[in-house]
C-alpha positions as CSV (number, residue, x, y, z in Angstrom):
1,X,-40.5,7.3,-2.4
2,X,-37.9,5.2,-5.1
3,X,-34.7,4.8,-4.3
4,X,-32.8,5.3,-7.8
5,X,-29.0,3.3,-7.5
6,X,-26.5,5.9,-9.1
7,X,-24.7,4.6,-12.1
8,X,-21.5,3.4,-11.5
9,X,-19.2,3.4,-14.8
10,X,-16.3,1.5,-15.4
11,X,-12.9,3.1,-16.0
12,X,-12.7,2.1,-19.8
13,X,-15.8,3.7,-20.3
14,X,-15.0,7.0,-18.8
15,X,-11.8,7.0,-21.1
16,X,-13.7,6.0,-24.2
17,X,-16.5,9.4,-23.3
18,X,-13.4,11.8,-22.5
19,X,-11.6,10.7,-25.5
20,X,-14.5,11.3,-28.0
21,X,-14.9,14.6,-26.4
22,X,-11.3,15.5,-27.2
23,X,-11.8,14.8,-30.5
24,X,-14.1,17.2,-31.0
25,X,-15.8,15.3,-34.0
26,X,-19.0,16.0,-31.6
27,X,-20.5,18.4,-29.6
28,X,-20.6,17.1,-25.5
29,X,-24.5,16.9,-25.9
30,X,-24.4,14.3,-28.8
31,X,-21.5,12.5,-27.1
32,X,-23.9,12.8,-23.7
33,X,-26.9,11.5,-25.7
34,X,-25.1,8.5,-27.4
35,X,-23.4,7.1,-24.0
36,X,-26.4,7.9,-21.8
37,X,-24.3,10.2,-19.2
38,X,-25.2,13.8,-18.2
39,X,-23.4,16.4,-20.2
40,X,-21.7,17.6,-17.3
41,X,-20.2,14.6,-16.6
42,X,-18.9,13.7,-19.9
43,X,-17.0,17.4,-19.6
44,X,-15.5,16.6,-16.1
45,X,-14.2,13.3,-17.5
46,X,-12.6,15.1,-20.5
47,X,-11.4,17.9,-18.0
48,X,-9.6,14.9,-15.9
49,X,-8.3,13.4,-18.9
50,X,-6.8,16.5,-19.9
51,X,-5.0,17.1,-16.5
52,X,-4.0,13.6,-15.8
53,X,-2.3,12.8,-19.4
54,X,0.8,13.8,-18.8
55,X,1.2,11.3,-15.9
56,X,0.8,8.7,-18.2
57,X,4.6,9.1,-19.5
58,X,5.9,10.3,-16.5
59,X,6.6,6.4,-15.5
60,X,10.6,5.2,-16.5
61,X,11.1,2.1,-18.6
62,X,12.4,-0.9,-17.4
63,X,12.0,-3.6,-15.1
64,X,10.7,-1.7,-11.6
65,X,13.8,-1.8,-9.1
66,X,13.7,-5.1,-7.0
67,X,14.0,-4.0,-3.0
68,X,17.5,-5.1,-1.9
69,X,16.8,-5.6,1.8
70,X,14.0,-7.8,1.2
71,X,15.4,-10.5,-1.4
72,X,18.3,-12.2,1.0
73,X,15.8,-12.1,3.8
74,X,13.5,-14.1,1.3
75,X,16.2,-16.4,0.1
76,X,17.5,-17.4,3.5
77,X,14.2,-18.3,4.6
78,X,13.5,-20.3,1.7
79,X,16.9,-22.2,2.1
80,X,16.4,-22.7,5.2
81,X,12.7,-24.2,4.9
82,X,14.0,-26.3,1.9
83,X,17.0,-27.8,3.9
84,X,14.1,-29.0,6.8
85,X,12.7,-30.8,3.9
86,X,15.2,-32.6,3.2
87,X,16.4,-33.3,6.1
88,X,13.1,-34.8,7.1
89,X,12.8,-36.7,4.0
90,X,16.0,-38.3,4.1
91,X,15.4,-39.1,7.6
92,X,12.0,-40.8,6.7
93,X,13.6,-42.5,3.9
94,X,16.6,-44.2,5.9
95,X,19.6,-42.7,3.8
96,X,22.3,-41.6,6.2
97,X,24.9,-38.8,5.5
C-alpha cells in the first residue's frame, strides 16, 4: 500500500484560487482544473475569503501602541548594564573620576 503525502498549499496560493473564484470570470471546475486543487476545495477557499474579508480593515492605522509598563523597565536595565561598562572600562584603562 502507497502512502500519498497530502498537498500542502501556501497561503498566497489559496488567496490567488479564492480570488479567481470571486471573479466569477470562470466556472470553479476550470479554476479547479487550471490550479490542480479539488473543486471543493477551491469553493471552501472562496467561502473563507468571503467571511474573513472584512477582518482585513477592521485593523486601526497608526503605529501599534508601545506597552507603557515595559519600556522604563527596559530602559533602566539598559542604563544600568551600560553604566557597568563603563565603569569597567575606565577602570581597565586607568582614568580616575
Amino acid at each position: 500500500m502507497s502512502e500519498s503525502k497530502r498537498k500542502t498549499f501556501t497561503d498566497e496560493f489559496k488567496a490567488k484560487v479564492a480570488l479567481e473564484a470571486i471573479r466569477g470570470v470562470k466556472t470553479v471546475n476550470q479554476i479547479a482544473q487550471e490550479f490542480g486543487v479539488h473543486p471543493t476545495q477551491v469553493g471552501a477557499w472562496k467561502k473563507l475569503l468571503q467571511e474573513e474579508a472584512s477582518s482585513l480593515f477592521d485593523a486601526k492605522r497608526g503605529p501599534k501602541p508601545a506597552d507603557p509598563s515595559a519600556s522604563p523597565e527596559r530602559l533602566y536595565s539598559e542604563i544600568g548594564r551600560l553604566k557597568m561598562e563603563l565603569d569597567w572600562l575606565k577602570k581597565k584603562s586607568g582614568i580616575s573620576q
